[in-house]
C-alpha positions in Angstrom: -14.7 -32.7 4.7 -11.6 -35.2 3.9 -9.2 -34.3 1.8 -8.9 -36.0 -1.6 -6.8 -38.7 -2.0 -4.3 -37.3 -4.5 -3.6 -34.3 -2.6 -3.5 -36.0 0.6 -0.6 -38.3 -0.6 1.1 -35.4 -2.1 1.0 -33.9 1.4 2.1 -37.1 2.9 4.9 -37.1 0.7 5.8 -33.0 1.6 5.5 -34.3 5.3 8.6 -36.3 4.4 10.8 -34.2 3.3 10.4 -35.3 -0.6 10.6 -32.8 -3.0 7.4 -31.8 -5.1 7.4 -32.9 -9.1 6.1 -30.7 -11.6 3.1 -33.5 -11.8 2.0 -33.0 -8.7 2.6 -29.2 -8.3 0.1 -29.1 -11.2 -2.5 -31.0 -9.0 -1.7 -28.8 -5.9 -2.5 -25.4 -8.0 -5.6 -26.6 -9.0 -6.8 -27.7 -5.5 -9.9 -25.9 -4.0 -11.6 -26.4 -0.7 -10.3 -28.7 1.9 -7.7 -29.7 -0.2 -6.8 -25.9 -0.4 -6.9 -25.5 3.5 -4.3 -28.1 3.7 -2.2 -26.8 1.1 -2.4 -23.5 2.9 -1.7 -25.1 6.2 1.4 -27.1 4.9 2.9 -24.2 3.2 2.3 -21.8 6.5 4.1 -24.5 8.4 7.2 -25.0 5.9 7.3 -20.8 6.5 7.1 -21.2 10.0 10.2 -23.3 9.9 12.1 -21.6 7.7 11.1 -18.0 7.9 10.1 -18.3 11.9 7.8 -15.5 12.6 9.4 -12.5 10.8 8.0 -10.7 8.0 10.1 -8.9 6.2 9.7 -5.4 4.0 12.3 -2.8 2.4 11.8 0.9 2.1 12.0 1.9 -1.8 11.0 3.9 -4.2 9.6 2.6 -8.1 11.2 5.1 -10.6 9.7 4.5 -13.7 11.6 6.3 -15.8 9.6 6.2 -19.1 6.7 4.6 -20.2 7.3 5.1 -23.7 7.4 1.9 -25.1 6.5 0.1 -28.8 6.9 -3.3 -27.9 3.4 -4.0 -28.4 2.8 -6.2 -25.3 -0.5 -6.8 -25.3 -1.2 -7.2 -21.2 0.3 -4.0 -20.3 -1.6 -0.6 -19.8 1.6 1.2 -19.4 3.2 2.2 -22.1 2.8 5.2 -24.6 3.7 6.6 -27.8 5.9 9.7 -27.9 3.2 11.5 -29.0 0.4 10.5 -26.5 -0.6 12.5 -23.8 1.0 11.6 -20.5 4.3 10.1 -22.4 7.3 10.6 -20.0 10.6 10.5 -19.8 12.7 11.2 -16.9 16.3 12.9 -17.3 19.3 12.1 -15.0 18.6 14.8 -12.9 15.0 14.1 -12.5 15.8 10.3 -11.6 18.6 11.3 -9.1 16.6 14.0 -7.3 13.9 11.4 -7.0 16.7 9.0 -5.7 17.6 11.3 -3.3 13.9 12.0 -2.3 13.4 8.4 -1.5 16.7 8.2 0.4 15.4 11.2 2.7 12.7 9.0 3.3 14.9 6.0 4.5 15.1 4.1 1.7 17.8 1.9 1.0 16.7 0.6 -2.3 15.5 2.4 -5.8 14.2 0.1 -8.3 14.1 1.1 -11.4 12.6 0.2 -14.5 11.4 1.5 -17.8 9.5 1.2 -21.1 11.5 0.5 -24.5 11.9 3.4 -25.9 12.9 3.3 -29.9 15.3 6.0 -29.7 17.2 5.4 -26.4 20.9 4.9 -26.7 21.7 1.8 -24.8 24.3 3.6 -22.8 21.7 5.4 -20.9 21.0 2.2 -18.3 24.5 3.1 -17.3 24.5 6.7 -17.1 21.4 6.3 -14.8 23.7 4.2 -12.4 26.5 6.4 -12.3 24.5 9.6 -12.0 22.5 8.1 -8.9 25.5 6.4 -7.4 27.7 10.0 -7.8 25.0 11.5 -5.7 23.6 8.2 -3.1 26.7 6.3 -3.0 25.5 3.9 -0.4 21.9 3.2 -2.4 21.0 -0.5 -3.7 20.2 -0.1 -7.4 18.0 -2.8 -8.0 17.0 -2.4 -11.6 16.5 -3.0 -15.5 14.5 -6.1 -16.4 15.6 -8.7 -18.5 13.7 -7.2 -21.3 16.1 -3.6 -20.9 19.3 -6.1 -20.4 18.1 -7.8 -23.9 17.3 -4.2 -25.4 20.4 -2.5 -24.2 23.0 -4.9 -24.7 21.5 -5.2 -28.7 21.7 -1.5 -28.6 25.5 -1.3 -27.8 26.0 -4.9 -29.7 27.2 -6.5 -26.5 26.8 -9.7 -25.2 24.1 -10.4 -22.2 27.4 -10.8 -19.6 30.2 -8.2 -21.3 26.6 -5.7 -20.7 25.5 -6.6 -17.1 29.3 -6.9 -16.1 29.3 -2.9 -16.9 26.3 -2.2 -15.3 27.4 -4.1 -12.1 31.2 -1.8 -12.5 28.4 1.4 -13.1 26.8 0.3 -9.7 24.0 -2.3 -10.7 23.1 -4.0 -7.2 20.2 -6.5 -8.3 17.9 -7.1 -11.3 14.6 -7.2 -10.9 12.9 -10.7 -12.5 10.2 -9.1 -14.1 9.2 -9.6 -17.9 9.2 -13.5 -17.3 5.4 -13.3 -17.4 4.8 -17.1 -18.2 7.9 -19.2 -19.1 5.8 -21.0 -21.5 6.4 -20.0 -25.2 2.4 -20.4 -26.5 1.5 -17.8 -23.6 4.7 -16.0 -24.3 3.1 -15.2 -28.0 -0.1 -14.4 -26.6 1.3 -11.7 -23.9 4.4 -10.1 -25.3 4.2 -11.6 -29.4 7.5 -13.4 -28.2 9.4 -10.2 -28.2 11.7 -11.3 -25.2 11.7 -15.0 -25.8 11.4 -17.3 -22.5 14.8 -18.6 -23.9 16.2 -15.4 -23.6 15.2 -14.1 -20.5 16.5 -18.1 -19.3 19.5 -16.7 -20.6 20.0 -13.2 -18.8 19.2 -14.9 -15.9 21.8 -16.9 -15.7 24.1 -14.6 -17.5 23.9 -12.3 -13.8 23.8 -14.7 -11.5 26.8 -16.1 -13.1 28.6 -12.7 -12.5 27.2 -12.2 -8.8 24.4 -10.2 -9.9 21.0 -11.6 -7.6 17.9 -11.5 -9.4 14.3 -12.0 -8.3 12.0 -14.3 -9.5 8.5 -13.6 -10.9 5.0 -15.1 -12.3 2.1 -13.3 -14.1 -0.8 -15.2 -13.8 -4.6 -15.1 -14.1 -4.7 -14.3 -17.7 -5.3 -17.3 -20.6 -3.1 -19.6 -18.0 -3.4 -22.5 -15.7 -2.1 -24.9 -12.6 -0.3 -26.8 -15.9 1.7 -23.2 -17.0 2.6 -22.7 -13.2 3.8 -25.7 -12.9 6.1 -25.8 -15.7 7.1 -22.4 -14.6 7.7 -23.2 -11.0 10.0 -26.1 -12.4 12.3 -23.9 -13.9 12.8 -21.5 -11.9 13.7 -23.9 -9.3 16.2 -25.4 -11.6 18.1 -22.4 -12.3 17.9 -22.1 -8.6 19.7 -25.0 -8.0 22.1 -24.3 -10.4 22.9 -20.7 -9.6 21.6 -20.0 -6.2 21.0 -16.5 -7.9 17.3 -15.9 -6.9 16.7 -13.7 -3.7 13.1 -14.4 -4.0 9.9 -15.7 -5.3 6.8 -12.6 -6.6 3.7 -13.8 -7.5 2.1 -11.0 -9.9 -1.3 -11.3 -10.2 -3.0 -9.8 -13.7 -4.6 -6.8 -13.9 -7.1 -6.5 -16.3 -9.1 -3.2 -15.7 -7.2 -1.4 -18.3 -5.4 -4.5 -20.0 -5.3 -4.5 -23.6 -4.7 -8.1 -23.5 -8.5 -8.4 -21.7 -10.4 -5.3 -23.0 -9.3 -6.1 -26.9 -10.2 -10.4 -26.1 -13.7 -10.5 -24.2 -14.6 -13.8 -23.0 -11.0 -15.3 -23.9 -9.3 -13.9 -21.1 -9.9 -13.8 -17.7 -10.1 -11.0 -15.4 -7.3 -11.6 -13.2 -7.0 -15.0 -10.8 -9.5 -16.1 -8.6 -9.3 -16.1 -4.7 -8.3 -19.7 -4.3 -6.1 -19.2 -7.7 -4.2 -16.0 -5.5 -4.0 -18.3 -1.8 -2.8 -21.4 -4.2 -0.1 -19.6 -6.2 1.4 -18.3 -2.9 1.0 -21.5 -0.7 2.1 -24.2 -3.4 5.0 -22.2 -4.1 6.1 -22.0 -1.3 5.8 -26.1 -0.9 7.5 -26.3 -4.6 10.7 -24.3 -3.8 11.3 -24.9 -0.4 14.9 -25.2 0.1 15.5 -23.6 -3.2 13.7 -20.1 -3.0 12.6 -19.5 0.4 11.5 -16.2 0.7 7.7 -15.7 -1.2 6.7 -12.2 -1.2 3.0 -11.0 -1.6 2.3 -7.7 -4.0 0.5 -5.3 -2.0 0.1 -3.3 -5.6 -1.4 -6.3 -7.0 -4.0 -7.6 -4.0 -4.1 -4.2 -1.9 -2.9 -4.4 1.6 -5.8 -6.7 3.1 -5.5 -8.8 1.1 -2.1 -9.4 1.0 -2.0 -9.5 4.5 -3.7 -13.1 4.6 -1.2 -14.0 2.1 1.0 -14.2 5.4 -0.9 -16.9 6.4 -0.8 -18.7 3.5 3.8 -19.4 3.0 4.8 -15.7 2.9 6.9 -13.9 4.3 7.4 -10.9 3.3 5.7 -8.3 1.9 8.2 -6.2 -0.7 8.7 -2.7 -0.6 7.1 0.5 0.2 6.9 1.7 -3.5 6.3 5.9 -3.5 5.0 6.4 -6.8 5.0 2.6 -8.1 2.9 3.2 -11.8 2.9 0.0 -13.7 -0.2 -1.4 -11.6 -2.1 1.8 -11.6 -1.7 1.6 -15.2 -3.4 -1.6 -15.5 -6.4 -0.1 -13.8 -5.1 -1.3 -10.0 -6.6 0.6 -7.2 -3.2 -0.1 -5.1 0.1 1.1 -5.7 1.0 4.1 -4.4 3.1 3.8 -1.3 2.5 2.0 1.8 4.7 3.5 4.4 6.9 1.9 6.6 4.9 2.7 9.5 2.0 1.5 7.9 3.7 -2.0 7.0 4.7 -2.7 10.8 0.6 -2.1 11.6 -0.3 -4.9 8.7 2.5 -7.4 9.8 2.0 -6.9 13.5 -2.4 -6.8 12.7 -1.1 -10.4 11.4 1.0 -11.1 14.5 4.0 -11.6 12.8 7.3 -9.5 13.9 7.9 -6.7 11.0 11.8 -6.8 10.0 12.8 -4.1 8.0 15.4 -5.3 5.1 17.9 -4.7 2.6 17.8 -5.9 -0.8 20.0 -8.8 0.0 17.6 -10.0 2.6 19.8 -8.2 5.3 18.4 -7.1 8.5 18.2 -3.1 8.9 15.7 -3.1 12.0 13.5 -5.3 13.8 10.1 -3.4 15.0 9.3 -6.1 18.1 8.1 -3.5 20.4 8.5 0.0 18.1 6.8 1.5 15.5 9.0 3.6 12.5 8.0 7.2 12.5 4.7 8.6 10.7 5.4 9.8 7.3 2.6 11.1 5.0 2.5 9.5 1.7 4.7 11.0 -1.0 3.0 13.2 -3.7 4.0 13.4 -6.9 5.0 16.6 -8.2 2.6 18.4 -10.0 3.0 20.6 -13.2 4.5 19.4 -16.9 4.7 15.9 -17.1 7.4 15.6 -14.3 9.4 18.2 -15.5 11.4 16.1 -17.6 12.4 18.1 -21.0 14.1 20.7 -19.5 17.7 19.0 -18.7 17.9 16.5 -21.5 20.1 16.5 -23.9 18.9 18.0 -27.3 19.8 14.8 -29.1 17.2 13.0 -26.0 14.3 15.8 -26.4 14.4 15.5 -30.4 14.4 12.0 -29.5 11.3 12.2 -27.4 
């Protein structure tokens, strides 16, 4: 089957060097069949050349360390009331000794994230960062999304910088570029009711990269968006890129809807989640959109489950993110992944793919290549059982009246 003739002059054009317009990244998303196989090709080949034949992972650990939240976003299965059962809120000591579990377990990075919790002082982000760094100095603290920058600096009535300039002196490494959704401000009001605006999060964006402070870069899709709210996305990301050179790299985040307010309380309005060409497009015409801008495209195994994500690899990724231990925000949405992938078991899915696993650092630093060796076994981590993770115990009173 030939290829149609809009996306076969698009490719012509990619061929040459020419850099993709948001026009024709909108055709490229929407492509299917032969026009997809193409897509995929062209993007595999751009990784090739780039990336060569080394897939990349970092061992880390998710600490979520609430999931109380009332911000009402209405795509997210994660967040609960004080009073709900299951509500949770880690102290210090619980986040460090989980810190310190992680690094046991080779990690070099903790990220770190949390609901928005009504009655938590804004100075906390930066107790957590001293109290892990007093204990793991060497640790990358990749952590608090845009959405805690916005929330904390309001809290201590600080600007975006004067705030993320203390967290980076309290030990902040990199911020994860979560809560960014859809950059598109009618989608915005449908996911979050415009809580974090995509003005704002624009703004804290640049606010960290402007003070050395890397960020990743992320999309939510599959939800009551399309190829045209990709491609507007895609387009400014890769303009802040090319102002700031601030983004490490690229995370698709495909939408969960088993447990999704956002899809259980809408029925027929939104979609469960992106289709298979929708997941192999986002990935592949990405990684043709940005090239030379953001070059590493990572896959979520939480998101697609370690299969699939493994095809991603053949499709302009390459890498495959981090090992997790405990991550909770995609089992909250009703995912069946998420729990940890070991780093043993990530050198068998790159090497299945016959690619050369590379474990990394945050940075995109080189820790250890696994050519012709395998990490050692671990057995998954468990989470401790008992009271909701033994949380209330060491917080202070003015915390557990808070709770």
């Amino acid at each position: 089957m030939s290829l149609s003739r809009p996306v076969a002059e698009i490719l012509a054009r990619v061929s040459e060097g020419r850099e993709t317009t948001q026009a024709e990244a909108e055709v490229l998303y929407g492509a299917t069949g032969a026009d997809l196989k193409a897509i995929c090709a062209v993007a595999d080949g751009l990784r090739q050349k780039v990336n060569g034949d080394r897939v990349g992972f970092v061992v880390n650990r998710n600490i979520n360390f609430t999931n109380i939240c009332y911000m009402g976003c209405t795509f997210c299965g994660f967040a609960k009331r004080r009073e709900d059962q299951g509500a949770e809120w880690l102290s210090l000591d619980s986040i460090v000794l989980r810190a310190k579990e992680a690094a046991a377990r080779g990690a070099s990075e903790v990220c770190i994230q949390g609901g928005i919790h009504p009655k938590m002082p804004g100075s906390y982000y930066r107790d957590i960062l001293l109290a892990i760094k007093a204990e793991l100095p060497d640790m990358d603290i990749h952590a608090f999304s845009p959405f805690e920058i916005w929330y904390g600096a309001a809290k201590l009535k600080m600007s975006y910088s004067d705030f993320i300039a203390d967290l980076k002196e309290c030990g902040l490494g990199s911020i994860p570029g979560t809560a960014a959704e859809i950059l598109d401000t009618e989608v915005r009001r449908l996911l979050t009711k415009d809580k974090l605006s995509a003005a704002k999060w624009v703004e804290i964006i640049r606010a960290a990269h402007s003070l050395g402070v890397p960020t990743t870069a992320t999309i939510m899709y599959g939800h009551v968006d399309g190829p045209k709210h990709w491609a507007a996305h895609m387009a400014l990301l890769r303009d802040i890129q090319q102002e700031t050179q601030g983004f490490t790299e690229l995370v698709p985040l495909s939408f969960v809807h088993y447990d999704s307010p956002l899809y259980l309380d809408n029925p027929g309005l939104v979609r469960p989640g992106p289709t298979a060409d929708e997941v192999d497009a986002m990935h592949a015409v990405s990684r043709i959109f940005l090239r030379g801008q953001i070059d590493n495209i990572q896959t979520s195994w939480a998101k697609l489950g370690p299969e699939r994500a493994q095809a991603m690899l053949f499709k302009g990724v390459n890498d495959f993110g981090g090992t997790l231990m405990n991550e909770s925000i995609s089992r909250a949405a009703g995912s069946g992944y998420g729990q940890e992938v070991t780093a043993y078991e990530m050198v068998q899915i790159i090497r299945a793919a016959g690619r050369v696993p590379v474990q990394r650092n945050t940075r995109y630093e080189v820790i250890e290549e696994f050519a012709a060796h395998d990490p050692a076994r671990q057995a998954p981590l468990v989470e401790r059982q008992g009271a909701p993770l033994d949380f209330m115990a060491d917080l202070p009173a003015f915390l557990q009246e808070a709770v």
